[in-house]
C-alpha positions as CSV (number, residue, x, y, z in Angstrom):
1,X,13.3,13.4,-13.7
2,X,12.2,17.1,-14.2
3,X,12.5,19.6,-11.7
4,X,8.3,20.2,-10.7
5,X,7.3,24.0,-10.7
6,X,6.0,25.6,-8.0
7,X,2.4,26.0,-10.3
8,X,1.8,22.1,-10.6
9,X,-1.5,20.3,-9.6
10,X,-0.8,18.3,-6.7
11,X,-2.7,14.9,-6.4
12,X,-4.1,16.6,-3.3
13,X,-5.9,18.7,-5.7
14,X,-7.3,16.2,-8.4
15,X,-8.2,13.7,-5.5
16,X,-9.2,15.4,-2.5
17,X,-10.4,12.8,-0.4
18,X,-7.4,11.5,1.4
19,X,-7.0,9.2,5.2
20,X,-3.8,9.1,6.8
21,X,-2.1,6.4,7.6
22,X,-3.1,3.5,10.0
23,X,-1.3,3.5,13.2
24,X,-1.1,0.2,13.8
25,X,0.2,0.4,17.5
26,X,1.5,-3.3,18.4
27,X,3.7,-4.9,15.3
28,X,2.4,-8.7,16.4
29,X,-0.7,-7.9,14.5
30,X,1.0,-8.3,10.8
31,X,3.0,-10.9,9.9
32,X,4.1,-12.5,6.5
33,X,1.9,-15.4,6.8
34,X,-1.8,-16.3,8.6
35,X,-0.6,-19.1,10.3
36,X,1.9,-17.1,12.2
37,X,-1.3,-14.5,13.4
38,X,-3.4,-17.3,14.1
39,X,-0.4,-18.8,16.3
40,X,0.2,-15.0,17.8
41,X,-3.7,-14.9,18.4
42,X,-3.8,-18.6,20.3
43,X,-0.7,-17.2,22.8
44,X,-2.7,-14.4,23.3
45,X,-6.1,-15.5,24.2
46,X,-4.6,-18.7,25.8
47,X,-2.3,-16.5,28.3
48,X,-2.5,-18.4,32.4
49,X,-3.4,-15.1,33.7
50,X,-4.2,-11.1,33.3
51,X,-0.5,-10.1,33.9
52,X,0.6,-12.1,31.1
53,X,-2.3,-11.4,28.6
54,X,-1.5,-7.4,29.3
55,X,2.3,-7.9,28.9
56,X,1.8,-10.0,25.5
57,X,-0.7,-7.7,24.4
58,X,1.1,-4.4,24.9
59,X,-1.3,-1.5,26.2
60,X,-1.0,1.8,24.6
61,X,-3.3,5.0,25.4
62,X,-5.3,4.0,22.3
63,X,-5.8,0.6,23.6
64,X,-5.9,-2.0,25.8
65,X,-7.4,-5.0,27.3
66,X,-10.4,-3.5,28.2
67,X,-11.2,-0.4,25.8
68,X,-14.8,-0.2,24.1
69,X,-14.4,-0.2,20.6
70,X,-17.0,-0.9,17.4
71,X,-15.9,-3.6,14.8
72,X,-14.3,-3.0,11.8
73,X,-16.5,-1.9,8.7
74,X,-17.0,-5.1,7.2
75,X,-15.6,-7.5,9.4
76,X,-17.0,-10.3,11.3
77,X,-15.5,-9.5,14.9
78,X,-16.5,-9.3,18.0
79,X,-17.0,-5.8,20.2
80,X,-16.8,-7.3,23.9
81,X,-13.8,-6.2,25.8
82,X,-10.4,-8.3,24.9
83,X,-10.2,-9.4,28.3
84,X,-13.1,-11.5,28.1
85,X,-11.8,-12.8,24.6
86,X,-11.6,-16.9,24.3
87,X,-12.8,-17.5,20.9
88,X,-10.8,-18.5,17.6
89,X,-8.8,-16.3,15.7
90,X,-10.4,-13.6,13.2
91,X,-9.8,-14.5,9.6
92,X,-6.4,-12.2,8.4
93,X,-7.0,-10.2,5.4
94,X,-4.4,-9.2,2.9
95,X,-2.4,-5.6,3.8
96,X,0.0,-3.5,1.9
97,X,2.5,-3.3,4.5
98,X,4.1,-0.2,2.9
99,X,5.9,-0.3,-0.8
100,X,6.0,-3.5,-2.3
101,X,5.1,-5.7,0.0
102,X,1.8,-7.3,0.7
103,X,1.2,-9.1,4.1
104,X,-1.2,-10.5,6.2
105,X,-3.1,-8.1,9.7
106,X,-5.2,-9.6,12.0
107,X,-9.0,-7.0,11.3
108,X,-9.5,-6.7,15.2
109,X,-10.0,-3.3,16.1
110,X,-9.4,-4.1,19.6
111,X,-5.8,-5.1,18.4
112,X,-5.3,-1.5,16.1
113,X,-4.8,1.6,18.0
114,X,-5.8,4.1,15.0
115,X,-7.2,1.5,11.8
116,X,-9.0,4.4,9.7
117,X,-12.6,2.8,9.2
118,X,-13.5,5.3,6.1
119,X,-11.0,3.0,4.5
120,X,-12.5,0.1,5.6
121,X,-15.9,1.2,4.8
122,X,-14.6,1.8,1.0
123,X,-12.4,-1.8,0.1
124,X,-13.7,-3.6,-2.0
125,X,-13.2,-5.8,-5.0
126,X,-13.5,-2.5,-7.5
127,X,-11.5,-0.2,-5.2
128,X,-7.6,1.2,-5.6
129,X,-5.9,2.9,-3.1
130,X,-3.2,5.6,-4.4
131,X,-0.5,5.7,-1.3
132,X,1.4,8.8,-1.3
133,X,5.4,8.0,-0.4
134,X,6.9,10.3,2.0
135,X,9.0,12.6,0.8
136,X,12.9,13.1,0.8
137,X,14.9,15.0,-0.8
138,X,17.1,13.7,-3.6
139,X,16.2,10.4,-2.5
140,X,15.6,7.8,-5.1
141,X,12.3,6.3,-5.9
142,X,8.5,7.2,-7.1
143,X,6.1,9.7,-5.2
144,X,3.5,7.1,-5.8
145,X,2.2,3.9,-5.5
146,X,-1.0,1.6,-6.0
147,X,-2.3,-1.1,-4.5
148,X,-5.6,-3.0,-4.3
149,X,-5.1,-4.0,-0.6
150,X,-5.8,-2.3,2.1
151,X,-2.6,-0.3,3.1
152,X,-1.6,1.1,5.9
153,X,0.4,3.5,4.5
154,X,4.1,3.2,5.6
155,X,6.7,4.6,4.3
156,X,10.3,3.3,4.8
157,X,11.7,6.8,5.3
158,X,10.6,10.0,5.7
159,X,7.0,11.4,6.8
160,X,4.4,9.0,6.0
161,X,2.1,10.0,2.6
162,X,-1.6,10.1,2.8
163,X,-4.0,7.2,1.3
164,X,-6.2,8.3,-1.4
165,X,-9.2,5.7,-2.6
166,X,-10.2,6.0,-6.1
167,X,-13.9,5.7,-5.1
168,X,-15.2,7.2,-2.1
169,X,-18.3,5.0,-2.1
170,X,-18.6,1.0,-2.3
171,X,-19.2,-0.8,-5.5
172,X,-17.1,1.4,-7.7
173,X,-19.1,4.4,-7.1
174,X,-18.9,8.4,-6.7
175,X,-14.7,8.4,-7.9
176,X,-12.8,10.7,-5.2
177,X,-11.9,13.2,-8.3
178,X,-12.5,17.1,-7.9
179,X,-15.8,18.1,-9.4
180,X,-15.6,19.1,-13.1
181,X,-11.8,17.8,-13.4
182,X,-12.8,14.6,-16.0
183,X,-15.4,16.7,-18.1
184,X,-12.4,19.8,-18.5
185,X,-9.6,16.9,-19.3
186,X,-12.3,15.1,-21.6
187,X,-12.9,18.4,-23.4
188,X,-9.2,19.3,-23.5
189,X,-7.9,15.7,-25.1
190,X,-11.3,15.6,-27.1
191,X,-12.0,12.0,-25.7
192,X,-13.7,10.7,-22.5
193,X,-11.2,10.5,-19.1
194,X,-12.6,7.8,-16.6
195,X,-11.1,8.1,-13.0
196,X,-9.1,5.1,-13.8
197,X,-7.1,7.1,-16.1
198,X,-6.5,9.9,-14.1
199,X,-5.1,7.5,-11.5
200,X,-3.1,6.0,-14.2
201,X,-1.6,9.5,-15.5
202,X,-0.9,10.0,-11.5
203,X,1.2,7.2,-11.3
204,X,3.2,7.4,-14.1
205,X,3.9,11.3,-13.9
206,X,3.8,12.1,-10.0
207,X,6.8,13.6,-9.0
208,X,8.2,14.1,-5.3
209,X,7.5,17.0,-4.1
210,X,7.8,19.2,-0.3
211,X,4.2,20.2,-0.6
212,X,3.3,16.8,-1.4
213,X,2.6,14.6,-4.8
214,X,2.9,16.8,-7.6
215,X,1.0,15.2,-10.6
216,X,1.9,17.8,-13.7
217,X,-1.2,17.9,-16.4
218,X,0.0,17.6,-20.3
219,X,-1.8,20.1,-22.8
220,X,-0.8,18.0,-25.2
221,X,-3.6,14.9,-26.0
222,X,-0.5,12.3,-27.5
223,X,1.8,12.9,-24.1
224,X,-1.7,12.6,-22.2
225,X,-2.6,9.4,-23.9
226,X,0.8,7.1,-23.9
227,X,1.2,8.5,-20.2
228,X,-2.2,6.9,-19.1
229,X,-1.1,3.6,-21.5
230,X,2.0,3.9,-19.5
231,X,0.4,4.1,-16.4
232,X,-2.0,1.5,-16.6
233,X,0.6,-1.0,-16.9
234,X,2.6,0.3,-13.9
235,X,-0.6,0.1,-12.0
236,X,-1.0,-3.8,-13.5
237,X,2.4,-4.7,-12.4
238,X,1.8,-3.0,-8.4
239,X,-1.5,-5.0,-8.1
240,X,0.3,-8.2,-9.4
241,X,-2.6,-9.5,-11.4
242,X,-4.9,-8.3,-9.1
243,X,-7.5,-6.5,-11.6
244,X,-6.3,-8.5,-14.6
245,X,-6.0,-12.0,-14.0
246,X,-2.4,-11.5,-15.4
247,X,0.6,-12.2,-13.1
248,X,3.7,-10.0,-14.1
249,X,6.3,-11.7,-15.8
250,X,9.6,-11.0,-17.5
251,X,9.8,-10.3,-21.1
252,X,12.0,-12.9,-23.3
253,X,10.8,-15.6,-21.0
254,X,13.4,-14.4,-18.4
255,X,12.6,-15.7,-14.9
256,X,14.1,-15.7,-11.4
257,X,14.3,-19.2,-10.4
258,X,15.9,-20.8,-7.3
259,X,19.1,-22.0,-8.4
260,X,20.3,-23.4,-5.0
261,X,17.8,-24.3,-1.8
262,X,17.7,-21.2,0.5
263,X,18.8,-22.5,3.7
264,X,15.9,-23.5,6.8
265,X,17.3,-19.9,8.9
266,X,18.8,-17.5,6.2
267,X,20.3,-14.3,7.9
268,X,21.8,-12.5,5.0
269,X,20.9,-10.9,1.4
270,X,23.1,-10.1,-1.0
271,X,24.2,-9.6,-5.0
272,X,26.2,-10.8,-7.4
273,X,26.2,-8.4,-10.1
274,X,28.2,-10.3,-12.2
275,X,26.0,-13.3,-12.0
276,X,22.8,-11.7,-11.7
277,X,22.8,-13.6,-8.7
278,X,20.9,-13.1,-5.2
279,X,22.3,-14.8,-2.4
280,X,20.1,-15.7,0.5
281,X,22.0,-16.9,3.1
282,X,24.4,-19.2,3.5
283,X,24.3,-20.9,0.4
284,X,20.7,-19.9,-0.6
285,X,21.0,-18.6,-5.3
286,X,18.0,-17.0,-6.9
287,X,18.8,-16.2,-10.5
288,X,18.3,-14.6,-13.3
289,X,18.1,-11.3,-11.1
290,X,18.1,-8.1,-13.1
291,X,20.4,-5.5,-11.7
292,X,17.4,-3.2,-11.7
293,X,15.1,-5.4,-9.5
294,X,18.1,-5.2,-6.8
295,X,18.4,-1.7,-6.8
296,X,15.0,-0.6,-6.8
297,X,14.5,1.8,-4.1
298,X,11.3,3.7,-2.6
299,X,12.3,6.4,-0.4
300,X,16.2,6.1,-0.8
301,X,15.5,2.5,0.9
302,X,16.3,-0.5,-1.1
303,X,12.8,-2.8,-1.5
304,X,14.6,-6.4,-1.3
305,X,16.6,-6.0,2.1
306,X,13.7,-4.0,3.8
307,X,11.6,-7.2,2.4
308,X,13.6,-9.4,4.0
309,X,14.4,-7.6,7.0
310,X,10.4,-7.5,7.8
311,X,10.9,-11.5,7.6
312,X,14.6,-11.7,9.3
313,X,14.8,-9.0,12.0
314,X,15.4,-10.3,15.5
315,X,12.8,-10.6,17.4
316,X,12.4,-10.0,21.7
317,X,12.1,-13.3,23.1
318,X,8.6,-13.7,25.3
319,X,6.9,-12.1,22.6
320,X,4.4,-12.4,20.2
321,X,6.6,-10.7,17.4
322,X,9.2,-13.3,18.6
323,X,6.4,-16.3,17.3
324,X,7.3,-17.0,13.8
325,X,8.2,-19.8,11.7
326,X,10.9,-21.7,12.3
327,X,12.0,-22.4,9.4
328,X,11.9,-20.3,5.4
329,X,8.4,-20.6,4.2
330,X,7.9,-22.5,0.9
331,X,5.1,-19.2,0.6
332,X,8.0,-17.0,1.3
333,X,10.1,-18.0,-1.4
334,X,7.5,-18.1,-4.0
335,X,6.5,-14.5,-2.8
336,X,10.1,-13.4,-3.4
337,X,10.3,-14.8,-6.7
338,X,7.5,-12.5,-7.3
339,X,8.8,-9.5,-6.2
340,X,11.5,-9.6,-8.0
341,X,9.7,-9.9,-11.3
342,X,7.7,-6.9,-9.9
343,X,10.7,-4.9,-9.0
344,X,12.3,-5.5,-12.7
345,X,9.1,-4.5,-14.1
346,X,8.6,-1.6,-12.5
347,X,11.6,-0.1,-13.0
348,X,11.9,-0.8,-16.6
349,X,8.2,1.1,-16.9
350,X,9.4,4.1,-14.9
351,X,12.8,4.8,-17.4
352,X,9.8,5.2,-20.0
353,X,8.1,8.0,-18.0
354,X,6.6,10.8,-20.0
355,X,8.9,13.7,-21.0
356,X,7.5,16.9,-19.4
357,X,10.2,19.2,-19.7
358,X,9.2,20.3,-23.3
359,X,5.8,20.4,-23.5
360,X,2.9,22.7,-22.2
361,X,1.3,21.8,-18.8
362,X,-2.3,22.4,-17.3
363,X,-1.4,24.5,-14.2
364,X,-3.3,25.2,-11.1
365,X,-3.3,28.3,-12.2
366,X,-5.4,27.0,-15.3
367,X,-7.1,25.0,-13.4
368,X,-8.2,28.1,-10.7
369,X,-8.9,30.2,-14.0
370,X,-11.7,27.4,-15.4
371,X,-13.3,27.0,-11.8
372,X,-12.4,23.3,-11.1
373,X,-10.0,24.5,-8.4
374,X,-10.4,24.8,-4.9
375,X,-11.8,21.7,-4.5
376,X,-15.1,21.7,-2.4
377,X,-15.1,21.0,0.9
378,X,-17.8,18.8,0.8
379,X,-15.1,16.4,-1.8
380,X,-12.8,16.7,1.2
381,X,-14.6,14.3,3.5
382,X,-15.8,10.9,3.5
383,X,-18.8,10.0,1.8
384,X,-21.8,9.4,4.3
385,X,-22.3,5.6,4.0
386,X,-26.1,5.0,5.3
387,X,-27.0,1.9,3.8
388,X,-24.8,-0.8,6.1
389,X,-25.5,-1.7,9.6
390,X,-22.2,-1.6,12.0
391,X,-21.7,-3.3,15.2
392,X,-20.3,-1.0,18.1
393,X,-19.0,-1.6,21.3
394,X,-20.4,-4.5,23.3
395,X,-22.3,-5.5,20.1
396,X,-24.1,-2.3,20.2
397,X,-26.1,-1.3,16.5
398,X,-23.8,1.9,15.1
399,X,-25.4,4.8,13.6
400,X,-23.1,6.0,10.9
């Protein structure tokens, strides 16, 4: 990977709306599968007494049983204080729960100390969110990543990124791209650049950087135009199918299969290069599994063990982290399966990055000369979102 110069656009400058990431606050509120929340939600709301309610529940300063909060743009949950709380369990919703893997958070803002509602306010079926990774130095892995769910922006090591949607506005609308940017590139590669390109060109040339994602800008139209091919089918293989209708699969008809049953409580991951193997547990064979797909890392942090570690980790007994299956998930194994196809993918895409050590780059200093650059302010903030209503504390109307 090229060195980045000091005079390359960071992402901060092409998309300028960014949210930081969700503090979540209590880790009981995600878990790999809904009927584990709905289980953690039943414990919770079913506790004998208040001592054992505030002890499952696990007060911060942000929250507690009894802080006022409005309800989650777009949710249908209610704003009277948890400790009056006795009804059934709010339906999860899908979360990237940092790189690579997509889990399940219960949308109570009672539950989520800091949940970012101008992210909320924006998902939708036509929205992407581009999820800075923290950066590390000479740590392997990309600077970027997209995902279609709502993420909350973790980052296995390292400071945390920032979250930048593709649209600030429902439906697809106003694209979170500095003013002027698409009509210069358009002009410059002499055909039209939708935001969805940019995005694409983002993820398949961002490059870790102190100052943040650096995104270097080709002169060149040809490395411009296989760059956003190229990035397009990264982003394809991140959402899983999400956009496309296309699950990712291996080319040559290669695919992981279970070779031999993972076992009901498996503790341990490892690989057998030799074999292409990965063995889960005692016993437990997935195979074929490309070499590739085992050592992708995000962060210097290998993506399969942190994977499995978020569904193997010990848990404190007494609490609600501690309610989980009991046994390996049929779900689990078929999300597994997936990931490694996603892993393999990836990493084959990302050895066909675009060469930018030879060719002629758009600076910022370009970019400052032909007045795109500094962003407004105005492109800095959340769009003003007028036309839904919002339910605040105690079932309050919200003015937004």
């Amino acid at each position: 990977m090229p060195p980045v110069t000091d005079d390359a656009p960071l992402l901060d400058d092409l998309m300028p709306w960014s949210v930081a990431p969700l503090r979540l606050g209590r880790p009981w509120v995600v878990a790999p599968d809904v009927r584990t929340l709905r289980a953690r939600w039943d414990a919770l709301a079913g506790a004998p007494g208040d001592a054992e309610r505030e002890a499952l529940f696990r007060p911060t300063r942000a929250r507690s049983l009894s802080t006022p909060v409005a309800a989650l743009p777009g949710q249908r949950t209610v704003t009277a204080r948890f400790a009056r709380e006795a009804g059934p369990c709010p339906e999860p919703v899908r979360l990237a729960h940092g790189p690579f893997d997509e889990q399940w958070l219960l949308p109570d803002h009672r539950l989520i100390d800091v949940a970012r509602p101008e992210l909320w306010r924006v998902a939708d079926e036509r929205q992407l969110f581009a999820v800075e990774q923290g950066y590390v130095p000479q740590a392997a892995g990309p600077a970027l990543l997209v995902t279609a769910a709502l993420p909350d922006g973790r980052s296995p090591a390292g400071r945390p990124g920032r979250i930048r949607p593709l649209y600030r506005r429902p439906g697809g609308r106003e694209p979170n791209v500095t003013p002027g940017l698409l009509e210069l590139l358009s002009e410059r590669y002499g055909a039209g650049v939708a935001p969805a390109d940019l995005l694409a060109w983002a993820v398949a040339a961002a490059r870790p950087a102190p100052a943040g994602c650096a995104v270097p800008l080709p002169a060149d139209p040809d490395v411009w135009a296989s760059g956003v091919a190229l990035g397009h089918r990264m982003t394809d293989v991140q959402l899983r199918g999400a956009r496309s209708g296309r699950r990712p699969r291996l080319p040559g008809g290669r695919r992981p299969y279970v070779r031999a049953a993972l076992p009901a409580r498996p503790a341990t991951l490892a690989y057998d290069a030799e074999d292409e193997a990965l063995l889960v547990g005692d016993g437990g064979r997935i195979s074929p599994v490309p070499a590739e797909a085992w050592d992708y890392r995000v962060g210097g942090v290998r993506m399969l063990e942190l994977w499995f570690g978020h569904r193997t980790s010990p848990a404190e007994p007494g609490t609600l982290e501690a309610i989980r299956p009991a046994t390996w998930p049929q779900e689990w194994t078929s999300d597994l399966l997936e990931l490694i196809t996603v892993l393999a993918l990836q990493a084959q895409l990302e050895s066909e990055r675009p060469d930018l050590c030879n060719t002629d780059l758009l600076t910022r200093t370009t970019l400052h000369s032909a007045g795109i650059l500094p962003a407004p302010a105005t492109a800095r903030r959340p769009a003003s979102v007028l036309d839904r209503e919002e339910e605040g504390p105690e079932g309050q109307l919200s003015l937004l």
